[in-house]
C-alpha positions in Angstrom: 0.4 -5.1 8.9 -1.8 -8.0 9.3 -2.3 -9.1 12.8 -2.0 -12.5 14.2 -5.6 -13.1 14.1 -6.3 -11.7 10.8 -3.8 -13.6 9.1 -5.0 -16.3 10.5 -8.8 -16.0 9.8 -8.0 -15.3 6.0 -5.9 -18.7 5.9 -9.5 -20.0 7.2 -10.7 -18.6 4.0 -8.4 -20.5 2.0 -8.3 -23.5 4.3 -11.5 -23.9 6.0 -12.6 -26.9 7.8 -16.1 -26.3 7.4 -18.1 -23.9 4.0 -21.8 -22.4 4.4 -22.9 -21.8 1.4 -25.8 -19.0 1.8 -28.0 -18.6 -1.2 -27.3 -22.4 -2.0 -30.0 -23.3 -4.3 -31.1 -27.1 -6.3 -31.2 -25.1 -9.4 -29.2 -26.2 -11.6 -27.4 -23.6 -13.9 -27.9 -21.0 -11.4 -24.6 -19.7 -9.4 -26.1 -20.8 -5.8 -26.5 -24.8 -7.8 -22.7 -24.0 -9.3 -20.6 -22.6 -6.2 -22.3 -25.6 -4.1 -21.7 -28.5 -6.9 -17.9 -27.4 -7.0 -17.6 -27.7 -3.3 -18.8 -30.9 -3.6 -16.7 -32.4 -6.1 -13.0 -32.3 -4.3 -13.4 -30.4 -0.9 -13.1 -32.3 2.0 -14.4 -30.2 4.6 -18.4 -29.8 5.7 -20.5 -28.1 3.2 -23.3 -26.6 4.3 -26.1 -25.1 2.2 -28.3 -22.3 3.9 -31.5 -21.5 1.7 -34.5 -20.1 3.4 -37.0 -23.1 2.4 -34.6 -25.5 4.5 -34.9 -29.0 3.1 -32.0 -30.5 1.0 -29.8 -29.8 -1.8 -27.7 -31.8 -3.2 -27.8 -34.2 -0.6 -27.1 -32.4 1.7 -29.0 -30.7 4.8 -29.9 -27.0 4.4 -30.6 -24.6 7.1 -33.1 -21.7 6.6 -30.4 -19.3 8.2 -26.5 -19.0 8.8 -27.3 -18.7 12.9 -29.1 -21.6 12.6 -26.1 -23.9 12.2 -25.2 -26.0 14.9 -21.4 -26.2 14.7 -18.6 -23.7 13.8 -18.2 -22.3 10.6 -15.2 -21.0 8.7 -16.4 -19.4 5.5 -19.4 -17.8 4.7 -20.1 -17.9 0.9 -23.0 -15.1 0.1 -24.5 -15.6 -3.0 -27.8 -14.0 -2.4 -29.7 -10.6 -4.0 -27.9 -8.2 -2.9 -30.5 -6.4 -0.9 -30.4 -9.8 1.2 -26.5 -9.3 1.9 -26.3 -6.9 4.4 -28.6 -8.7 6.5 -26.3 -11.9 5.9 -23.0 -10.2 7.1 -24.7 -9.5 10.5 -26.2 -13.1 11.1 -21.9 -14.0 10.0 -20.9 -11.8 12.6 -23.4 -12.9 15.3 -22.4 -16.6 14.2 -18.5 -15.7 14.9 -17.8 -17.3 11.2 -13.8 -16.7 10.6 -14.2 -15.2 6.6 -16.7 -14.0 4.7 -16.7 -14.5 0.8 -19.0 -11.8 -1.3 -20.2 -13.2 -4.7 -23.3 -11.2 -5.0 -22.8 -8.1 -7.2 -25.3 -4.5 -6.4 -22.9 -2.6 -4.6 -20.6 0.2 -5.0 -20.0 -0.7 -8.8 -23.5 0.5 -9.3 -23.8 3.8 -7.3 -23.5 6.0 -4.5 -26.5 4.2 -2.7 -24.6 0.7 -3.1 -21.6 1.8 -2.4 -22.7 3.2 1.1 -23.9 0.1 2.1 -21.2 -1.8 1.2 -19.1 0.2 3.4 -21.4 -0.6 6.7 -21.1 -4.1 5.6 -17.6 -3.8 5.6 -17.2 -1.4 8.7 -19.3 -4.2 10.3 -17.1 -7.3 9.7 -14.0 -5.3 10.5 -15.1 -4.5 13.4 -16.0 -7.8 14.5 -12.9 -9.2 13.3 -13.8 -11.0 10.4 -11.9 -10.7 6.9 -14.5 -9.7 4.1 -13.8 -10.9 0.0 -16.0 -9.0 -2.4 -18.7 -8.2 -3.0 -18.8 -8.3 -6.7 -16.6 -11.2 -7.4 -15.5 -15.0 -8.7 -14.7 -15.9 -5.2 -11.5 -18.1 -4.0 -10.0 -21.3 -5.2 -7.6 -23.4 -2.9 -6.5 -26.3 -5.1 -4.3 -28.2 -2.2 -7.0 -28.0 -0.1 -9.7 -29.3 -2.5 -11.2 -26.2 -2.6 -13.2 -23.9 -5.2 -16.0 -21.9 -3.8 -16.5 -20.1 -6.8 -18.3 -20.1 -9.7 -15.7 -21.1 -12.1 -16.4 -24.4 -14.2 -14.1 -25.9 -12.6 -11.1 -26.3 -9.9 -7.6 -25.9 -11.2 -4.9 -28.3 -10.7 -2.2 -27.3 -7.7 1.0 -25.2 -8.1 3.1 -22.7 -7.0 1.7 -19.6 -8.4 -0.8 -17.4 -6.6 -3.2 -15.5 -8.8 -5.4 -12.4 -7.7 -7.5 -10.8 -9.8 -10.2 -7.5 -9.0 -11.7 -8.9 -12.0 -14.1 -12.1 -11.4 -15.1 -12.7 -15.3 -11.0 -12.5 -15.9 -10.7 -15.2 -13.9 -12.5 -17.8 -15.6 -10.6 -17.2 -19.2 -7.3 -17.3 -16.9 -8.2 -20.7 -15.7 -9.0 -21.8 -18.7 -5.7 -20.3 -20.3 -3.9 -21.9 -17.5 -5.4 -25.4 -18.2 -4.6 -25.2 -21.8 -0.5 -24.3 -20.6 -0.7 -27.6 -17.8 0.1 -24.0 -15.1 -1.2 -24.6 -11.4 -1.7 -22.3 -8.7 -1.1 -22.2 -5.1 -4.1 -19.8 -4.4 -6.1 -18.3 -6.8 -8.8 -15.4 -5.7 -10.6 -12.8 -7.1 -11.8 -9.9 -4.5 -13.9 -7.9 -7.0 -14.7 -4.4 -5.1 -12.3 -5.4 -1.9 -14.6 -3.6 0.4 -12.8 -5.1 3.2 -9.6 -7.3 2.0 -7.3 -5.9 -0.3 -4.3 -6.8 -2.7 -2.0 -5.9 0.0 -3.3 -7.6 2.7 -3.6 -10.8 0.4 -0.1 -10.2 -0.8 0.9 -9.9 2.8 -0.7 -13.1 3.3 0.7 -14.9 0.4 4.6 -13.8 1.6 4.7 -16.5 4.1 2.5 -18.7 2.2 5.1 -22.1 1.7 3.6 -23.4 -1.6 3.5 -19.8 -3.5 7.0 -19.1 -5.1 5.4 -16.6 -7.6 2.1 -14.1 -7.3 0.1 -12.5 -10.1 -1.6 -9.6 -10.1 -4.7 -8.3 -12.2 -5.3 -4.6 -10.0 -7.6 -2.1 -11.9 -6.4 0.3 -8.7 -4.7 0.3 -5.6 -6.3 1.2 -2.3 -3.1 1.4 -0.3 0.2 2.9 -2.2 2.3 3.2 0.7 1.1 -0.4 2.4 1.7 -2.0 -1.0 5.0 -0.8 -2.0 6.3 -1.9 2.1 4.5 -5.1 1.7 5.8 -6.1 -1.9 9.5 -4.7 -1.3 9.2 -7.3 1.7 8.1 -10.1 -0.5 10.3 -8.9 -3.8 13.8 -8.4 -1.9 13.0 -10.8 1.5 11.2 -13.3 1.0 12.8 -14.1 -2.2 9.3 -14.3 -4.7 8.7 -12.7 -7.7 5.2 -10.4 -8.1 4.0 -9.7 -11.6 1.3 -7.4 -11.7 -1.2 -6.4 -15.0 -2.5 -2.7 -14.2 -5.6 -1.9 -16.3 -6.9 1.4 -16.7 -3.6 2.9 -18.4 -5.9 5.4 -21.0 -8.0 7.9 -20.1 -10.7 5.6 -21.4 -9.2 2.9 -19.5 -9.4 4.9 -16.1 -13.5 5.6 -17.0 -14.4 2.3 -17.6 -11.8 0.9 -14.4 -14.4 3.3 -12.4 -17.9 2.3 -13.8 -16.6 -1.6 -13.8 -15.5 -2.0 -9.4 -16.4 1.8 -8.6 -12.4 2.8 -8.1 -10.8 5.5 -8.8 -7.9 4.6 -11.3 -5.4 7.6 -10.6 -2.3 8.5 -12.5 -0.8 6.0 -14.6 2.6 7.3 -13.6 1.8 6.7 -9.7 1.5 3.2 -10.2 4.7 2.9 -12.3 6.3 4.4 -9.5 4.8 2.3 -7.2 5.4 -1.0 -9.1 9.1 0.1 -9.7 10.1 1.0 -6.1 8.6 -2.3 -4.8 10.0 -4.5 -7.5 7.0 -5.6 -9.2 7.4 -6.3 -12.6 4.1 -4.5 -14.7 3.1 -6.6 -17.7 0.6 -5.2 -20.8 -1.4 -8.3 -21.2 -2.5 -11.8 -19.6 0.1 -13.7 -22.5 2.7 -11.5 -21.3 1.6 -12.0 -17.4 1.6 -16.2 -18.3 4.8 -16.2 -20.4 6.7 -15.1 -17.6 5.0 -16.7 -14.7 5.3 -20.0 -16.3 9.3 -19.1 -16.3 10.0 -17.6 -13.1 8.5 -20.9 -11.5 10.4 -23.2 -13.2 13.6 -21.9 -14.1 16.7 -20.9 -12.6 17.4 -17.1 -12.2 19.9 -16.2 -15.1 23.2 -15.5 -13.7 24.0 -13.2 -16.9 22.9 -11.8 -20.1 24.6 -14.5 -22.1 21.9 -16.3 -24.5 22.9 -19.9 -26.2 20.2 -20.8 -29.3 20.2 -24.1 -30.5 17.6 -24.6 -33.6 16.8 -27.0 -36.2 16.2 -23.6 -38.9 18.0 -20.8 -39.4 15.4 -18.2 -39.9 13.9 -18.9 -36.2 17.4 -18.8 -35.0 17.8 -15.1 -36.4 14.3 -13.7 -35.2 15.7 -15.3 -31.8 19.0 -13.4 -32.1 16.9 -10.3 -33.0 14.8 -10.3 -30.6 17.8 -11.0 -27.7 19.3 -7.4 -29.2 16.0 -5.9 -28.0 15.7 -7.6 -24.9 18.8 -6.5 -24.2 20.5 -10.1 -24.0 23.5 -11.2 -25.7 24.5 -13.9 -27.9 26.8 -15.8 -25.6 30.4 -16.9 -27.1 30.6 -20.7 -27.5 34.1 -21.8 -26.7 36.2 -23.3 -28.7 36.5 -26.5 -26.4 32.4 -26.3 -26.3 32.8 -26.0 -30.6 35.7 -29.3 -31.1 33.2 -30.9 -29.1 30.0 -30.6 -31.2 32.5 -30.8 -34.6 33.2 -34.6 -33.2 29.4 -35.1 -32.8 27.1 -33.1 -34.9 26.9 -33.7 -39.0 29.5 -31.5 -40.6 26.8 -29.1 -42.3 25.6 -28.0 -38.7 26.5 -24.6 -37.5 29.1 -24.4 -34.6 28.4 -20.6 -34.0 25.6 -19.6 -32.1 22.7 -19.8 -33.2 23.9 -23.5 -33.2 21.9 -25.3 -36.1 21.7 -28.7 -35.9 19.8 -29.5 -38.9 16.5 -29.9 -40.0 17.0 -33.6 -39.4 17.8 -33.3 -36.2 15.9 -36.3 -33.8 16.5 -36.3 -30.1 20.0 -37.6 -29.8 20.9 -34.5 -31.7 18.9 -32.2 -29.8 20.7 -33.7 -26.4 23.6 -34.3 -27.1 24.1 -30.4 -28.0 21.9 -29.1 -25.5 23.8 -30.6 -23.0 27.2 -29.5 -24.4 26.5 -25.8 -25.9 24.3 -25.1 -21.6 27.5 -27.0 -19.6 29.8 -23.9 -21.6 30.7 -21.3 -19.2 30.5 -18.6 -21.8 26.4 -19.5 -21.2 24.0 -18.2 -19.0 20.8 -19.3 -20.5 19.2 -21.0 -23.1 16.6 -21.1 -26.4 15.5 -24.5 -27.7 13.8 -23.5 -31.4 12.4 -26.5 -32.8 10.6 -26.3 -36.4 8.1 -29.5 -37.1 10.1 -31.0 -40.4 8.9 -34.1 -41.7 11.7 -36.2 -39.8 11.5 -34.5 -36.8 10.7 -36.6 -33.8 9.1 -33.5 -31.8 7.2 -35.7 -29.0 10.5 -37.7 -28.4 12.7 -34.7 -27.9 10.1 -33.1 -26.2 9.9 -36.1 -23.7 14.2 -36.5 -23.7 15.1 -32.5 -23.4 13.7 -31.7 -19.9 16.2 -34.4 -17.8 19.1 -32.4 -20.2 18.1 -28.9 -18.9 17.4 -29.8 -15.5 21.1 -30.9 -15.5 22.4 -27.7 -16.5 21.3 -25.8 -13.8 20.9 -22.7 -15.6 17.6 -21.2 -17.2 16.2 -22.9 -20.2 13.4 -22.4 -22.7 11.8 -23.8 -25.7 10.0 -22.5 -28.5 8.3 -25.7 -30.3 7.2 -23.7 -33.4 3.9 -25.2 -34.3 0.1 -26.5 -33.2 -1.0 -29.9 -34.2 2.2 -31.2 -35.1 4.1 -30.5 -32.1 1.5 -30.6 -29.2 2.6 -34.2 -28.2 6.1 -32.4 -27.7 4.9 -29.4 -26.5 2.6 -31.4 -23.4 6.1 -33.6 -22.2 8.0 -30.5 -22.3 5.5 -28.5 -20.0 4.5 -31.5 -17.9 8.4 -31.7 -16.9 8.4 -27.9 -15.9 10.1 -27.0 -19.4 8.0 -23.7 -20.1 7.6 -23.6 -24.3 6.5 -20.5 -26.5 4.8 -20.6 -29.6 7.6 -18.0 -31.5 10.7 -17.5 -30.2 10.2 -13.9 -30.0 7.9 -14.6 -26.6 10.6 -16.6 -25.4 13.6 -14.3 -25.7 11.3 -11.6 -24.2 10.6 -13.6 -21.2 14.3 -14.5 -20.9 15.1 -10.7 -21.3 12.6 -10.0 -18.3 13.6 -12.5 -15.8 17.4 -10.9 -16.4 15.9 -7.6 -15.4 14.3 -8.8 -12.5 17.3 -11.0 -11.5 19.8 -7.6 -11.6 16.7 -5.0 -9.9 17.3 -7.8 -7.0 20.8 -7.3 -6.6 20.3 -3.4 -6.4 22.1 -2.0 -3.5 21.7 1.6 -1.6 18.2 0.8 -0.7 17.9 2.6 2.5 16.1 5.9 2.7 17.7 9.5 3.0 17.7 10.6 6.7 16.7 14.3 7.2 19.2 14.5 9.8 21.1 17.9 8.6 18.1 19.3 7.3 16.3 21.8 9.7 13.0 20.3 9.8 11.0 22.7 11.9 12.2 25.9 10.4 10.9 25.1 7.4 7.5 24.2 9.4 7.1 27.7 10.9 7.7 29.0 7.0 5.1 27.3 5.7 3.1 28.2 8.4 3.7 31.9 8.1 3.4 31.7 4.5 -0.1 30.0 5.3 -1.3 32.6 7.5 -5.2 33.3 7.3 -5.3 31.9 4.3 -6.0 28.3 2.5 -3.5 28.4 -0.3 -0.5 30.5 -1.1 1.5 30.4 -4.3 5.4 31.1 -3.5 7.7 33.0 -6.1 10.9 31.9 -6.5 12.4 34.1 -3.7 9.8 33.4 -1.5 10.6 29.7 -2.0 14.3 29.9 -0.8 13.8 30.2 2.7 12.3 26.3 2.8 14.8 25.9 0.1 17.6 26.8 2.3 16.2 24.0 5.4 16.9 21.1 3.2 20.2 22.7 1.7 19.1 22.5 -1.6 21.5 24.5 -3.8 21.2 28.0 -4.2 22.9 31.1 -5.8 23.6 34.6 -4.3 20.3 36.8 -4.7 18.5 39.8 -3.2 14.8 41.1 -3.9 14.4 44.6 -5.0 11.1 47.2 -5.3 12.9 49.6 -6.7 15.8 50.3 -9.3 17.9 51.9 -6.4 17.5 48.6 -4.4 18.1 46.9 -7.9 21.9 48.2 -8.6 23.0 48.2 -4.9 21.9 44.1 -4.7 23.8 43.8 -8.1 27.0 46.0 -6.6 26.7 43.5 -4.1 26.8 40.8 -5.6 29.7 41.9 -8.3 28.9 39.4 -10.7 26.3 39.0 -13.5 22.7 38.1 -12.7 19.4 37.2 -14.1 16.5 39.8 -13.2 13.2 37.7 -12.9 9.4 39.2 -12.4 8.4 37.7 -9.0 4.3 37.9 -9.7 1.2 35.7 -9.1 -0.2 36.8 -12.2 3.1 35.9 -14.3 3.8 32.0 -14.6 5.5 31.8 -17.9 8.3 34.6 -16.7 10.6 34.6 -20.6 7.1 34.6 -22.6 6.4 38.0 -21.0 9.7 39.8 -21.1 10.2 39.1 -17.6 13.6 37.6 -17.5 16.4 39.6 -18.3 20.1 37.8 -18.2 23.4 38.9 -18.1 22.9 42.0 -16.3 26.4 43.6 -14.9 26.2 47.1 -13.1 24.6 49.1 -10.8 23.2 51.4 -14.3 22.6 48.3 -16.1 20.5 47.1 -13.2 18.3 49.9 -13.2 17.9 50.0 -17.0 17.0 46.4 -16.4 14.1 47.0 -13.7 12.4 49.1 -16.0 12.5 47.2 -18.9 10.9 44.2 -17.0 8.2 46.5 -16.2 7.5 47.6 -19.6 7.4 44.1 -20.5 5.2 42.7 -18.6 2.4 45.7 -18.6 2.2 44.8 -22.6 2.5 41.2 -22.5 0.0 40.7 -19.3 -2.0 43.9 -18.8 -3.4 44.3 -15.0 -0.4 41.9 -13.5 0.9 43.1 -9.9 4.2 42.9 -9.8 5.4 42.0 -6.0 9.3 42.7 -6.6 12.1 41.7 -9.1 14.2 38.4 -7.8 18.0 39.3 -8.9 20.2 36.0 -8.6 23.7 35.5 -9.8 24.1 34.2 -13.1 24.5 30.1 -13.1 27.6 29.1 -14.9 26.7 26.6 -17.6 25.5 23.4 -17.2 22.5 20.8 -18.5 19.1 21.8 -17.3 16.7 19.7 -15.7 13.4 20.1 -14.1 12.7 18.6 -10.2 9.0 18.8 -10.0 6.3 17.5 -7.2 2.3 17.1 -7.9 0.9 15.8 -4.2 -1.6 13.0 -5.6 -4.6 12.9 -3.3 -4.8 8.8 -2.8 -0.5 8.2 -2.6 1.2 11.4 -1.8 3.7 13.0 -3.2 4.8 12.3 -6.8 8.1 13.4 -7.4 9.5 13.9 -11.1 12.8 14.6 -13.2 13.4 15.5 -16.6 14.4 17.3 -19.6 14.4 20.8 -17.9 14.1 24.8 -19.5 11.5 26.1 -21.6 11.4 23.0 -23.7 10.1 20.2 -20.7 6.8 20.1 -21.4 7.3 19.7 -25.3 10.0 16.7 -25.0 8.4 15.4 -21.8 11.4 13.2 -20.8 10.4 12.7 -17.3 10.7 9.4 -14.5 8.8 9.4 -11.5 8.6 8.3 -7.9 6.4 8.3 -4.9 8.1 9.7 -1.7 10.0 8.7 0.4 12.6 7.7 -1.8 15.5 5.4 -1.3 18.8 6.3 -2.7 18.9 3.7 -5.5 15.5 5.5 -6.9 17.4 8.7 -7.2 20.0 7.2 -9.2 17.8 5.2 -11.5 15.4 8.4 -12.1 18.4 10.0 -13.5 19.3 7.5 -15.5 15.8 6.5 -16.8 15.6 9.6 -18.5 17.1 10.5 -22.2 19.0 13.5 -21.1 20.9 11.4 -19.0 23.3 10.9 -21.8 23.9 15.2 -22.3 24.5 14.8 -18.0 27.5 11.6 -18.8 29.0 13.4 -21.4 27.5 13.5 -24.6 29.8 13.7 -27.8 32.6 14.8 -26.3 30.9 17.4 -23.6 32.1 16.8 -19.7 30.5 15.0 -17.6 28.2 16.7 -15.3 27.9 16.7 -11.6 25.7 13.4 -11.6 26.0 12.7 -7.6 25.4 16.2 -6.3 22.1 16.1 -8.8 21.2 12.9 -7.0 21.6 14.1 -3.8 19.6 17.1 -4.6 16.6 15.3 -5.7 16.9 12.9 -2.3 16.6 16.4 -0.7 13.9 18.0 -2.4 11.8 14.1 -1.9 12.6 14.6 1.3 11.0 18.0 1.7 7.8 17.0 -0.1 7.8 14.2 2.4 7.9 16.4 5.7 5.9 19.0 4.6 2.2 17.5 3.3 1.3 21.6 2.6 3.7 21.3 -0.7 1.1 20.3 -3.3 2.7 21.1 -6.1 6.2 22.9 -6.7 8.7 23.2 -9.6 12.6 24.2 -9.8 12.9 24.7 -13.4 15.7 25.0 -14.3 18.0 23.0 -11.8 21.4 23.5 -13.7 23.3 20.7 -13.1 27.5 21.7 -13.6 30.4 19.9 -14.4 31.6 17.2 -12.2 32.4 18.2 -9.5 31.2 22.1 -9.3 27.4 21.4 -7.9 24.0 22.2 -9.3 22.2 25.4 -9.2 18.5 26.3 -8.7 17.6 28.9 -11.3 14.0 29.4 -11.1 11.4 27.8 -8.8 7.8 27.2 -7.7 5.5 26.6 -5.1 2.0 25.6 -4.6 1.3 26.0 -0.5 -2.6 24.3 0.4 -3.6 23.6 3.8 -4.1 20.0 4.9 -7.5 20.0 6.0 
């Protein structure tokens, strides 16, 4: 958590009193000329130029060093050589300057040697206290304050959007696209390698932040998983604001060119799903996407429900729009018959009363307001889609300038899609400039409306707290994985040798017994008096059915030994040389749907925990959802219902419903284990047979992967 004088040294770097500017320079073109001319054009602070021949730039005075300046300064902008920088940081740090700003590039995105010294740089102003941006990057833009000490063309015009980008070139097309869509922002920075500040201490920063209602994200990684998901959650369900976030680096490619572009490691796409889904971010593909719903959650209303009103001046618009509410999952609202006898007294009687409501081709604005107004004051309606098509009667700039006062009435959410360039930018401009966000198809539209309805109900998620571990028995399972550990750096478990940690966090289990010899094989099944399963419990043997080393419904003491022996047989042909450490015999699970519960330990976030489509056909369907632990009890439920099997588990065709809550308590338990035991870097129960409601889950076969935290 940010403390109280590092939050309030980075609000010097977005409102400073006083900017050095060190690598200022008169020439024009260059980025020392550019960062210092856009300084001077609105901020209203002291700019000072530092450039080691002194003189004056710009009209101003320039110092030959950062020390050298008599007063306090706020923010340092670097824009020298990089081999220059270092040196830079330690005249900031002797000059006591609040925040540093980085522009220069030569650091970690180019090597090993670069990145070393970045990290002394960073180490350095840490250490003194003094918030780092960069290197390698735009730099920051206040608007409010008159501020842009960046390189970008020019300063962008105030609102209530905050945008962060690791990407500096990004930035300058997003200002640009922003320009062209009349969108402001309330802060707008790009950190580049964020040797020093990162997107959660920004985002930390930007929670309390009164003129940001909304944050965008461009993140080619994440530096802190755990801080960000804490931080976001906080700003997501507290403070009330939305954070959209475009994650490059989703390939393989992706993830190369992520590291050779900022020198980060990219990670598993699936860890920052789960890390953007537990703290309510909402992930977009692309900067259209990013915009189209930005310019819509700072407008709008939230959507009270999925109910969609269209009003068009086409009918083929009007049905691409009802299309695309199907797959957003929206629905067509139904307009009621008071809302209908009132547009039959005042629309022409070829319009449509049903919605899509047509109101003609020749619609003008009267038209367009009179049954806006009626079809969004319907309490059938929860939202609604303006479609406008530029016919040659169609007064597009008037109803563009009339329609915002009639949807600001309403109350509730509403859109337009002004279908068009030329002919409706007059309309399109009046509808913006009144915070009316407009789409060029109505498709975009819908798709935004279907988001915001997403994000609206994710709020309103309850059973967010965590599971406790309370009737688990924490350190028993400790001083198992210890023993299991002893002298040695890694240790794969069988399935029986799993149980015992198993058993500490009351994860369900069926009557078994280990045998090393037939004898001990039919006295365990005697014992047991039911039918079992006889499993191979061997290192060498990971694929147990591929190598005849399963056999089921064994009943009998005879049976059992006739059993023991063929599972031997089996596995000398199918993997010659395998040591066999004993044969696992567990009472057969009554029926059920199987799923897998699996854990890979990923080095950067910790524990990734997955479900899916369990048995020996998981990895060919690969229905999985993931998670990082911990987990809170609304991610278990979701998990299980993100995935397709889901439907087999509530019922499918007929089938009964399986025990849905014990499964989710299970998978809360096993989170909970990876959690409290950092050893578990991998581990598998496969299949976790989940019963009829009401009758449990079982564990039939499981894994794990012990390695020592060093």
């Amino acid at each position: 958590m940010l403390s109280k004088e590092r939050f309030a040294n980075i609000d010097c770097i977005f409102n400073p009193k006083s900017v050095a500017v060190i690598g200022a320079s008169a020439k024009k073109g260059g980025v020392g000329n550019d960062v210092l001319v856009n300084l001077i054009k609105d901020f209203k602070g002291e700019i000072i130029p530092v450039n080691p021949k002194g003189g004056e730039i710009e009209g101003l005075k320039a110092y030959t060093t950062l020390t050298e300046i008599p007063g306090e300064v706020d923010l340092a902008v670097v824009l020298v050589n990089a081999k220059f920088v270092p040196g830079v940081v330690d005249q900031a740090i002797e000059k006591k300057v609040k925040g540093i700003v980085i522009i220069s590039a030569g650091f970690k995105e180019v090597g090993h040697e670069g990145a070393v010294i970045e990290k002394e740089m960073a180490d350095k102003a840490r250490a003194a206290g003094i918030p780092l941006v960069g290197p390698n990057c735009l730099g920051v833009i206040n608007a409010e304050a008159g501020l842009n000490a960046s390189f970008a063309s020019k300063i962008c015009k105030p609102g209530s959007l905050a945008f962060i980008s690791q990407s500096g070139a990004l930035c300058t097309s997003v200002l640009d696209f922003a320009e062209a869509r009349q969108m402001g922002f309330s802060k707008f920075v790009s950190f580049g390698n964020k040797s020093d500040v990162n997107e959660t201490e920004l985002l930390e920063y930007l929670a309390d932040d009164p003129k940001t209602q909304a944050i965008a994200l461009y993140l080619e990684d994440i530096a802190d998983g755990k801080g960000f998901i804490e931080i976001a959650s906080k700003i997501f369900w507290e403070k009330g604001k939305v954070v959209l976030c475009l994650k490059s680096g989703r390939s393989a490619e992706g993830a190369k060119a992520v590291s050779s572009h900022t020198g980060s490691l990219a990670g598993s796409d699936a860890v920052y799903d789960a890390i953007f889904t537990q703290s309510g971010v909402q992930r977009v593909d692309t900067i259209s996407e990013l915009f189209d719903r930005a310019s819509l959650y700072t407008t709008q209303p939230a959507p009270k429900g999925k109910n969609l009103a269209i009003i068009t001046n086409a009918g083929g618009p009007g049905i691409m729009a009802t299309d695309a509410a199907v797959r957003n999952g929206l629905k067509l609202a139904q307009i009621s018959d008071e809302t209908k006898a009132k547009l039959k007294e005042t629309m022409p009687p070829a319009a449509s009363l049903r919605n899509p409501v047509d109101v003609l081709g020749d619609a003008h604005s009267d038209r367009y307001q009179i049954a806006t107004e009626l079809i969004m004051s319907d309490p059938n309606v929860d939202m609604g889609l303006v479609l406008l098509t530029p016919q040659s009667m169609t007064d597009s700039d008037k109803i563009g300038a009339d329609i915002p006062a009639v949807i600001k009435k309403s109350g509730k959410p509403v859109v337009c899609a002004f279908m068009g360039a030329a002919a409706v930018a007059d309309g399109v401009a009046a509808l913006v400039s009144q915070g009316v966000p407009n789409y060029s198809f109505p498709e975009d539209a819908v798709a935004a409306l279907g988001a915001y309805v997403k994000l609206t109900e994710f709020r309103a998620l309850p059973d967010r707290e965590y599971m406790s571990a309370a009737d688990c028995d924490v350190e028993k399972a400790k001083a198992i994985v210890e023993e299991k550990l002893a002298g040695a750096d890694e240790k794969y478990l069988t399935q029986a040798e799993c149980r015992g940690i198993f058993e500490c966090y009351n994860l369900p289990l069926l009557k078994s017994g280990v045998a090393k010899s037939a004898e001990e094989a039919a006295a365990i099944v005697e014992g047991i008096g039911a039918k079992v399963v006889m499993k191979v419990m061997s290192d060498d043997v990971k694929h147990k059915f591929d190598a005849g080393g399963v056999i089921l419904n064994v009943e009998g003491p005879e049976a059992a030994k006739a059993a023991y022996a063929k599972i031997y047989e089996n596995v000398e042909k199918n993997v010659p040389g395998a040591k066999i450490d004993s044969i696992l015999i567990e009472q057969m699970a009554e029926k059920g749907v199987e799923v897998i519960l699996g854990c890979n330990r990923d080095a950067k976030f910790g524990p990734l925990v997955m479900i899916g489509h369990g048995g020996t056909y998981a990895e060919l369907w690969k229905d999985v959802a993931f998670r990082l632990a911990p987990m809170q009890k609304i991610s278990a439920e979701r998990m299980v219902r993100q995935i397709k099997t889901f439907k087999m588990l509530d019922g499918f065709r007929g089938a009964p419903k399986c025990d849905v809550a014990t499964l989710e308590k299970t998978l809360l338990s096993f989170a909970t284990m990876l959690v409290n035991h950092p050893e578990i870097a991998e581990c598998d129960i496969n299949p976790l047979i989940v019963h009829e409601d009401g009758k449990g889950c079982s564990v039939a076969d499981a894994r794990i992967m012990l390695r020592r935290v060093k």
